[in-house]
C-alpha positions as CSV (number, residue, x, y, z in Angstrom):
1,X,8.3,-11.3,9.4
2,X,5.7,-12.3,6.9
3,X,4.8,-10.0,3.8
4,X,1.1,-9.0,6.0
5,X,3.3,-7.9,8.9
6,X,5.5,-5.7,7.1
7,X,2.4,-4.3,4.7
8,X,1.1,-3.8,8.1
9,X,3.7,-1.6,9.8
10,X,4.1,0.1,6.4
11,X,0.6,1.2,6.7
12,X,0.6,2.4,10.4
13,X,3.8,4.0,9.9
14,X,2.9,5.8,6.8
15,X,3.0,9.9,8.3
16,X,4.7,11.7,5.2
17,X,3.5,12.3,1.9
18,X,5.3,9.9,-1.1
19,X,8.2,12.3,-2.1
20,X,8.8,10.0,-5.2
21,X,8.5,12.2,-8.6
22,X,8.2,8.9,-10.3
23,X,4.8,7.8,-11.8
24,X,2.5,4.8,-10.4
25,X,3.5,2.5,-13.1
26,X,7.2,3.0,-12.7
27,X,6.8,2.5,-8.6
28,X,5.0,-1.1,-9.9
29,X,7.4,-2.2,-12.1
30,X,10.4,-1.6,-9.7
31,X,8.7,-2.9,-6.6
32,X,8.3,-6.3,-9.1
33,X,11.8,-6.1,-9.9
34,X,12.6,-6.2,-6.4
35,X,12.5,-2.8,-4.9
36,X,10.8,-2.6,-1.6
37,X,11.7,0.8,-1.0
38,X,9.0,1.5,-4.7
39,X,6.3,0.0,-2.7
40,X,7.0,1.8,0.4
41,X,6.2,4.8,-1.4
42,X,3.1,3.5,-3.8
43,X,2.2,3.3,0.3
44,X,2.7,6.1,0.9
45,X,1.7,8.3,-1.3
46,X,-2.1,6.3,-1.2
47,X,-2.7,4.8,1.9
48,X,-4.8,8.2,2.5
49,X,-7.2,7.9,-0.3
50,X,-7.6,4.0,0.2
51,X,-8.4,4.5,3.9
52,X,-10.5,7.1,3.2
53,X,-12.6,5.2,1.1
54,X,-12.7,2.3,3.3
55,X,-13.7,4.4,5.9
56,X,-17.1,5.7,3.9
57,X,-17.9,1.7,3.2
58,X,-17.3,0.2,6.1
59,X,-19.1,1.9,9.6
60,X,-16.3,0.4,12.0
61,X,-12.8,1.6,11.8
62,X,-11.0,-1.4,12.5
63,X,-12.9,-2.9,8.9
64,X,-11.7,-0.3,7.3
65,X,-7.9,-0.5,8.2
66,X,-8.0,-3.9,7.9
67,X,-9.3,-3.3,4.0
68,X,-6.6,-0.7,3.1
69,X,-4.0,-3.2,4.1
70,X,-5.7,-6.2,2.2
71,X,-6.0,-3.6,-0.4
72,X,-2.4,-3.3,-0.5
73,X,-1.4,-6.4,0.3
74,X,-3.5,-7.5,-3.3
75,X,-1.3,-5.1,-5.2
76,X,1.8,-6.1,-4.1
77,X,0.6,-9.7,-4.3
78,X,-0.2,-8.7,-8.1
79,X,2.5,-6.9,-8.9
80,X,4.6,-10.0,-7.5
81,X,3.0,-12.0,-10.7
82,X,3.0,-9.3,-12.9
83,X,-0.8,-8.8,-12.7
C-alpha cells in the first residue's frame, strides 16, 4: 500500500475527534521520527477544518476531498524532510 492509499483511508475513516493532549508541533516531530500512530491523529483532529475549507473553494465535492488528502499528503511529505 502506497503512502496516498493509506493518507487516503486515514481520511475516510477519520469519525472521532483527535483524543491526543499533545500539541501540533509535538504530533510533527514524532510522526518524523517514525510514529504513524502521531499522524493518524494530526488527521484526525484536522481533517474537519481542512475539508471544510476545501469545500468553500472548490464547488464539487469530490475536488474538495481530493485537496484535504493532497493537503495532508504535503504535510506528511514535509514532515518526512523535516520541512
Amino acid at each position: 500500500m502506497t503512502r496516498g492509499q493509506t493518507l487516503g483511508r486515514i481520511v475516510r475513516t477519520v469519525v472521532k475527534p483527535a483524543r491526543s493532549s499533545a500539541s501540533d508541533g509535538d504530533l510533527l516531530r514524532w510522526f518524523a521520527a517514525g510514529n504513524q500512530d502521531a499522524f493518524a491523529s494530526l488527521v484526525r483532529r484536522h481533517t474537519g477544518l481542512v475539508l471544510n475549507v476545501c469545500r468553500r473553494v472548490l464547488p464539487v465535492a469530490q475536488d474538495a476531498e481530493d485537496a484535504c488528502q493532497a493537503t495532508f499528503l504535503i504535510l506528511a511529505r514535509k514532515a518526512r524532510r523535516g520541512e
